[in-house]
C-alpha positions as CSV (number, residue, x, y, z in Angstrom):
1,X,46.8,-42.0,10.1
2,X,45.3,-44.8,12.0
3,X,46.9,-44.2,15.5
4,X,45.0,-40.6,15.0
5,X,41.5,-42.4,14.7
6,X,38.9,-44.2,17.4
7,X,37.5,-47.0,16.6
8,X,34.9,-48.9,18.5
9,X,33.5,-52.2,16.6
10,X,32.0,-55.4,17.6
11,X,33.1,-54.7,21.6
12,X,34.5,-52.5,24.0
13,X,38.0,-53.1,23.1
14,X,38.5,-49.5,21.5
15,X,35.9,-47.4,23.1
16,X,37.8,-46.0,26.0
17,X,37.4,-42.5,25.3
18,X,33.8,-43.2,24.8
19,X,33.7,-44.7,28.0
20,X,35.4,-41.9,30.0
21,X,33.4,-39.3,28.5
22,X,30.2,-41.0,29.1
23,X,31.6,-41.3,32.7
24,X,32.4,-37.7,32.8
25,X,28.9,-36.4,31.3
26,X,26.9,-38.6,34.0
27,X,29.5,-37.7,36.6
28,X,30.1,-41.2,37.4
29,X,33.2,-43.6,37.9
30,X,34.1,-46.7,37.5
31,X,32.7,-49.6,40.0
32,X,30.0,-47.6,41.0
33,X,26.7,-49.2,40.2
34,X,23.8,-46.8,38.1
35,X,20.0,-47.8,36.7
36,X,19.2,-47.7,33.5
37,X,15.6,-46.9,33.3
38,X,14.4,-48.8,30.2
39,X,16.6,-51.6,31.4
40,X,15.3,-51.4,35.0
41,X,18.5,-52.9,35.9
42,X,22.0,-51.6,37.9
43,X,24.5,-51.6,35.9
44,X,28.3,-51.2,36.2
45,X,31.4,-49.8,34.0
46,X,34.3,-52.3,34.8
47,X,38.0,-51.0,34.9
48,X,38.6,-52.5,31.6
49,X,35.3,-50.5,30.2
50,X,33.3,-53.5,30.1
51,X,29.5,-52.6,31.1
52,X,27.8,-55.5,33.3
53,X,24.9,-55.7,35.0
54,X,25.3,-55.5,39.1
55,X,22.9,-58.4,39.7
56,X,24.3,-61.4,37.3
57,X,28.1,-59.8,35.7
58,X,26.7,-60.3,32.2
59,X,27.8,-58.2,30.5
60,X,25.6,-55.7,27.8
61,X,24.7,-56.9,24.1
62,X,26.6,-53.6,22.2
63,X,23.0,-52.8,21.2
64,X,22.2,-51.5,24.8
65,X,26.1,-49.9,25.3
66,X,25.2,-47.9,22.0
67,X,21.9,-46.9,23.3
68,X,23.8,-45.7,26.5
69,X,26.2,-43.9,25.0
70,X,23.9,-42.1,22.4
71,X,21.3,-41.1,25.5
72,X,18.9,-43.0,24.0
73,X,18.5,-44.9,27.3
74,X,18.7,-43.0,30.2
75,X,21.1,-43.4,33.3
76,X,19.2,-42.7,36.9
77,X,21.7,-41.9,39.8
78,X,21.7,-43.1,43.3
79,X,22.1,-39.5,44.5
80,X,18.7,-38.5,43.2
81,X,16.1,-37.5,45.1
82,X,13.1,-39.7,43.5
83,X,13.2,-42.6,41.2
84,X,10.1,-44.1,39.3
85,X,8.0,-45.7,41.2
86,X,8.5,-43.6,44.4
87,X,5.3,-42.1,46.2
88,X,5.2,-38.8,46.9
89,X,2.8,-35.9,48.1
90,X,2.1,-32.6,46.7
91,X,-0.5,-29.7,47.6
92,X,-3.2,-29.6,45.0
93,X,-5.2,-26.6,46.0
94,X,-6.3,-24.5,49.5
95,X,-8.2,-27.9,50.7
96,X,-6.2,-31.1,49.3
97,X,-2.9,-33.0,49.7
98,X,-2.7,-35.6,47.2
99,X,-0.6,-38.9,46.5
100,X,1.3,-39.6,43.5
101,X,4.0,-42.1,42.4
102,X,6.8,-40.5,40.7
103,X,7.0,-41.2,37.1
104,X,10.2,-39.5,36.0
105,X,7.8,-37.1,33.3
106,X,7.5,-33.4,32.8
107,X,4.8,-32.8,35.5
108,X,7.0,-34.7,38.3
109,X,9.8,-32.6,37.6
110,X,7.5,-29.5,37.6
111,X,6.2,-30.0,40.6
112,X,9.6,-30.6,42.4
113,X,10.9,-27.6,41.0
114,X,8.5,-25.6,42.8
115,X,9.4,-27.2,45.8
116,X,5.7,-28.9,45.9
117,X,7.3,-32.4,46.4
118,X,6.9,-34.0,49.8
119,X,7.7,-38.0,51.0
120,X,4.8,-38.4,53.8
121,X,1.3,-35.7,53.9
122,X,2.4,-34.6,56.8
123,X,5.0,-32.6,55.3
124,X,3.0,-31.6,52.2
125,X,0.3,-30.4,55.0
126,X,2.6,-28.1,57.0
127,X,4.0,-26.4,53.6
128,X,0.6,-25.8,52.3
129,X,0.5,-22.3,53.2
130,X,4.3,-21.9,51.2
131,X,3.0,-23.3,48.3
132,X,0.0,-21.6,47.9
133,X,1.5,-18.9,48.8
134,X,4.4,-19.3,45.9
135,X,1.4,-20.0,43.7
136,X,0.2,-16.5,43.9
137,X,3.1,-15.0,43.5
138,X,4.3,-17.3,40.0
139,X,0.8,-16.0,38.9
140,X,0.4,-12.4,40.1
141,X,1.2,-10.1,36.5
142,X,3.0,-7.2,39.1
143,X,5.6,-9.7,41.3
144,X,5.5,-7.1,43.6
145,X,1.4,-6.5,44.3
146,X,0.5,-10.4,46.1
147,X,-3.5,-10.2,46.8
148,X,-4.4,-11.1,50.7
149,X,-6.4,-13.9,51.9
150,X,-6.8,-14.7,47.9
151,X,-8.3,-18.5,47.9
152,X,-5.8,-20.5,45.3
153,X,-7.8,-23.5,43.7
154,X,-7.1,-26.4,41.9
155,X,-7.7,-24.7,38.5
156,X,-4.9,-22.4,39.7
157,X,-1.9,-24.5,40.1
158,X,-3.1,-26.1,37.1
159,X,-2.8,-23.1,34.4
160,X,0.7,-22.6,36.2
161,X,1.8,-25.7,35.8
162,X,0.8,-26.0,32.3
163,X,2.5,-22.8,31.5
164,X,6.0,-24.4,33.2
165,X,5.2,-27.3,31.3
166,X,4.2,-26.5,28.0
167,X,7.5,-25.3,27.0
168,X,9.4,-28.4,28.6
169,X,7.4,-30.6,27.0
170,X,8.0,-29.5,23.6
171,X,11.5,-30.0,23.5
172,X,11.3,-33.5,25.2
173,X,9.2,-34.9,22.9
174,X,11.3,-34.2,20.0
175,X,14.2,-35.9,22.1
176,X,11.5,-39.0,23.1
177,X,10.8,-39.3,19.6
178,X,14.4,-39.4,18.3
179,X,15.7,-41.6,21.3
180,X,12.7,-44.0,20.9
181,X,13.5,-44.5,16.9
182,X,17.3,-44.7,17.4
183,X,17.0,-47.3,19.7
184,X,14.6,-49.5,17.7
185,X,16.8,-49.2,15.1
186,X,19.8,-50.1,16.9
187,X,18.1,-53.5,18.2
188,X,17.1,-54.2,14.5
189,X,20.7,-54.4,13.1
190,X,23.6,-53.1,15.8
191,X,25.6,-56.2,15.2
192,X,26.7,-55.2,11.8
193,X,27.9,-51.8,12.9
194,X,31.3,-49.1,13.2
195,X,32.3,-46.4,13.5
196,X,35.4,-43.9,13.3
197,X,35.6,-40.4,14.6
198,X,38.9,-38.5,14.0
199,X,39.7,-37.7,17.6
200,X,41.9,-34.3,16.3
201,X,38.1,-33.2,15.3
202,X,36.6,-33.6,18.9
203,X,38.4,-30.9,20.3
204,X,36.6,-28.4,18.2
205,X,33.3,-29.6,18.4
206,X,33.2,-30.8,14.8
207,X,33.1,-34.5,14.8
208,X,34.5,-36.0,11.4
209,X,34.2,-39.6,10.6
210,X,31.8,-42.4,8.9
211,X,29.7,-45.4,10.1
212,X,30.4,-48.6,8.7
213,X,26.2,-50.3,8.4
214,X,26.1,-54.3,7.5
215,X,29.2,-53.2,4.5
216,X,27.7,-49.5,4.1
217,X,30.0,-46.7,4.6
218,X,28.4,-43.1,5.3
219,X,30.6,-39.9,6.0
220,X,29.2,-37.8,8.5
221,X,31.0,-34.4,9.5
222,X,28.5,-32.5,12.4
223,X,28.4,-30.1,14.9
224,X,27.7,-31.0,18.5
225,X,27.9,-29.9,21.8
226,X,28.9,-33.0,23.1
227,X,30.1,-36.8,22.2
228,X,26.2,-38.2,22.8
229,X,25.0,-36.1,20.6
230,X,27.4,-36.4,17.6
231,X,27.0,-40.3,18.1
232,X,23.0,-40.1,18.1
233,X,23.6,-38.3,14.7
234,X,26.2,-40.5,12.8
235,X,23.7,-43.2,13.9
236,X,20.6,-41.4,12.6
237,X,23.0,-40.6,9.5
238,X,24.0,-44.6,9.2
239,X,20.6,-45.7,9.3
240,X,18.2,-43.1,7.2
């Protein structure tokens, strides 16, 4: 029955589940500004759902409100700690601080997870000792048996961020890659595009519908753990 459907096409007029889960997954509300990093732009969810940019009130082509709620672009909050561009410091071995600007990758995130993320050198200088310190003990076999007075070089905290990284980087890339083509693909031909999920599916976390792509219709029935990632797949479905 059609009262049992959602339906978002050509605007935000039908989207406002959408809306509130994307809301609820980035632990946002409405009228409270967020950047979008590949827009490099604040943005804002209206109470009538509408998406606008802070600076101007235009508001987003449904290409980039797509590409929002499918995670292909990604939403940086004004609660966290670092945001591209940001300098930082971080202890590099027994003898250096160094400067870096953060650049919202795997290594930034690798480094701040070890605590090893400081805003001036001063601070970075007077946690040198901790990090080098938790250094040896990340790369000590027995995490009970810590060497003395062991010198920790640069080659050090290199193999243990690598082996922190490694792993990480893996599964971003496969996200990267799938983000990057979904979102070229939505710019290419958005404006012909619909879809329909049957909301008694959502509940279960098997999302039943089709996309509707320039007078194609596709079924798609898929299990996901959440609403972004059952639209990224219809989408990939529509398009392929």
């Amino acid at each position: 029955m059609i009262q049992d459907r959602v339906v978002f096409i050509e605007g935000y007029k039908h989207m406002d589940y959408y809306i509130k889960e994307f809301l609820k997954t980035n632990k946002l509300e409405t009228g409270v500004p967020f950047k979008v990093k590949e827009l490099r732009r604040l943005v804002v969810v209206d109470g009538d759902g509408s998406f606008k940019y802070v600076d101007s009130d235009e508001v987003l082509v449904l290409g980039d409100v797509f590409s929002l709620l499918s995670g292909a672009y990604h939403v940086e909050l004004d609660n966290a700690k670092y945001l591209s561009g940001d300098t930082y410091y971080f202890v590099s071995d027994a003898y250096n601080v160094k400067k870096s600007t953060w650049g919202d990758n795997i290594y930034d995130y690798a480094l701040l997870s070890m605590g090893n993320v400081f805003t001036t050198r001063f601070d970075a200088d007077n946690h040198k000792e901790e990090i080098l310190n938790r250094c040896r003990e990340i790369n000590t076999k027995d995490i009970h048996t810590v060497v003395a007075n062991k010198s920790v070089t640069n080659k050090d905290i290199s193999e243990v961020l690598n082996d922190n990284v490694n792993i990480l980087s893996n599964k971003v890339k496969d996200i990267g890659d799938t983000a990057t083509l979904l979102n070229k693909k939505l710019k290419d031909g958005v404006s012909g595009m619909a879809m329909s999920i049957d909301k008694d599916s959502i509940d279960s976390g098997k999302y039943k519908g089709y996309t509707l792509h320039n007078g194609v219709k596709k079924d798609f029935d898929i299990n996901a753990t959440s609403l972004g990632e059952a639209i990224r797949e219809a989408l990939k479905k529509s398009f392929n």
